[in-house]
C-alpha positions as CSV (number, residue, x, y, z in Angstrom):
1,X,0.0,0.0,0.0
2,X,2.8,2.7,0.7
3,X,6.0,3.1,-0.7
4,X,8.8,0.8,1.5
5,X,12.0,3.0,2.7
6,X,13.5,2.4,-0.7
7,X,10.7,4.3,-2.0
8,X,9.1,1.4,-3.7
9,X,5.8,-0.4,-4.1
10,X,5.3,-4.2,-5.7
11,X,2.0,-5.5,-7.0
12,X,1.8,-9.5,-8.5
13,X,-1.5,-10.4,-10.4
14,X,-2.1,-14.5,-11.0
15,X,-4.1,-16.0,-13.3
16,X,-5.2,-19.7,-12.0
17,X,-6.7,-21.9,-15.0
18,X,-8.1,-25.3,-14.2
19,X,-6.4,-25.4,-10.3
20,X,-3.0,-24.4,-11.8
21,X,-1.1,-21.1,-12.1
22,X,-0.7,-20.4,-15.7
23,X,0.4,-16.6,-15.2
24,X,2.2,-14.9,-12.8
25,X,3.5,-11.2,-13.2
26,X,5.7,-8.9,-10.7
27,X,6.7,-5.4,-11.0
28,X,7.8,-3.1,-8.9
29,X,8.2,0.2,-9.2
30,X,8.9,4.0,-7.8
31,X,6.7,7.1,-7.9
32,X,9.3,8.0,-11.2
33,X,7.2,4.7,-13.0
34,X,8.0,1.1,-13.4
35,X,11.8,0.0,-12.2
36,X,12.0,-2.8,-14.9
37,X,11.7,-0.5,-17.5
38,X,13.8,2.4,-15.6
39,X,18.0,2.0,-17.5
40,X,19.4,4.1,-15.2
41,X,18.1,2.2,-11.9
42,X,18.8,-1.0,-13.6
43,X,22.4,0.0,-14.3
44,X,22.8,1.2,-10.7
45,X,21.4,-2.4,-9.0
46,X,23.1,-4.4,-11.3
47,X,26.5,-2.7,-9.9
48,X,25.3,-2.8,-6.2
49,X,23.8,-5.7,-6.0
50,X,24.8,-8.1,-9.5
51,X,20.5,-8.0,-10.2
52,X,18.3,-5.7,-11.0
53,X,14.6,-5.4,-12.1
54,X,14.9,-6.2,-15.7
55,X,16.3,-9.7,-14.2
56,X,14.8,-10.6,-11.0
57,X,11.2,-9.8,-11.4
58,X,11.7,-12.2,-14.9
59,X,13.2,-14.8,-12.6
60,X,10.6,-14.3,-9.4
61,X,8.0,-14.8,-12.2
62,X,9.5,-18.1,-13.5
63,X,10.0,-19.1,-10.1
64,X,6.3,-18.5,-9.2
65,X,5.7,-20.8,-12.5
66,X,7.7,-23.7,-12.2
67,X,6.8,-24.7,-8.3
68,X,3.2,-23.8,-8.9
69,X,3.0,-21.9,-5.9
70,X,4.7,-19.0,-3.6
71,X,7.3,-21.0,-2.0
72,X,10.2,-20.1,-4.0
73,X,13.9,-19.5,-3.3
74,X,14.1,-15.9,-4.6
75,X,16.6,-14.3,-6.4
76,X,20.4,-13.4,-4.7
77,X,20.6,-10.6,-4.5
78,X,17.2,-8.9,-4.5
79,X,16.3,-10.8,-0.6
80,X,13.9,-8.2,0.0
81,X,11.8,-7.9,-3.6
82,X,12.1,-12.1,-3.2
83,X,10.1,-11.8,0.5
84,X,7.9,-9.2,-0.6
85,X,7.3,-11.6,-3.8
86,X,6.7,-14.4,-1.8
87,X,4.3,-12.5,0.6
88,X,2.0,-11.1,-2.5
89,X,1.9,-14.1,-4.1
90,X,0.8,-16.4,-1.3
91,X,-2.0,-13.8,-0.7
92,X,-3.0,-13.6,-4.3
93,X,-3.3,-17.7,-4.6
94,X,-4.8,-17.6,-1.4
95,X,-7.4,-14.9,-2.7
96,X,-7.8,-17.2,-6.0
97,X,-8.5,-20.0,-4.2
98,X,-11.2,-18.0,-2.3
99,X,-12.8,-17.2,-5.7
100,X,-11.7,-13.4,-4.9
101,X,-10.9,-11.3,-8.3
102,X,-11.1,-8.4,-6.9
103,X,-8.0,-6.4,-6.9
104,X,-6.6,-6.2,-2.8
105,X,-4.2,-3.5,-1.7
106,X,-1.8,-4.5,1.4
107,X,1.0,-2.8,2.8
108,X,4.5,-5.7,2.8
109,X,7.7,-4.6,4.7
């Protein structure tokens, strides 16, 4: 729901087909827009932390994919987007499960 102290916000959105995941998507992103799409942020993870957006969101998405669920290993590197992936996810499957489309703002630190 708010911005984290890094000054970002993540949202996830699952589509379930036939009682499996068959779409997952995570983004994060600033009040500037979308950190996947941002070069100069990118460049400046990459060198801090050897990941960035344009990688680990790709990778959290797979991840969410292959074990069919939100207990994934994350990404090194990105520890914190890989919790707060984990935490939207489980709540997103857990809402799917309920039959709840709705969209469900929640604050993840």
């Amino acid at each position: 729901k708010d911005f984290d102290e890094n000054g970002g916000k993540a949202k996830v959105s699952v589509k379930v087909e036939d009682g499996k995941i068959a779409e997952a998507k995570y983004n994060e992103f600033t009040e500037k827009g979308n950190k996947r799409e941002d070069e100069g942020y990118n460049k400046m993870m990459t060198e801090k932390a050897g990941t960035s957006p344009s990688k680990y969101e790709i990778e959290i998405e797979k991840q969410i994919m292959d074990a069919q669920s939100a207990e994934i290993d994350g990404v090194t590197g990105a520890t914190g987007s890989s919790e707060k992936a984990k935490t939207l996810f489980a709540k997103a499957l857990e809402n799917a499960a309920a039959g709840k489309t709705e969209k469900e703002v929640m604050d993840v630190k």
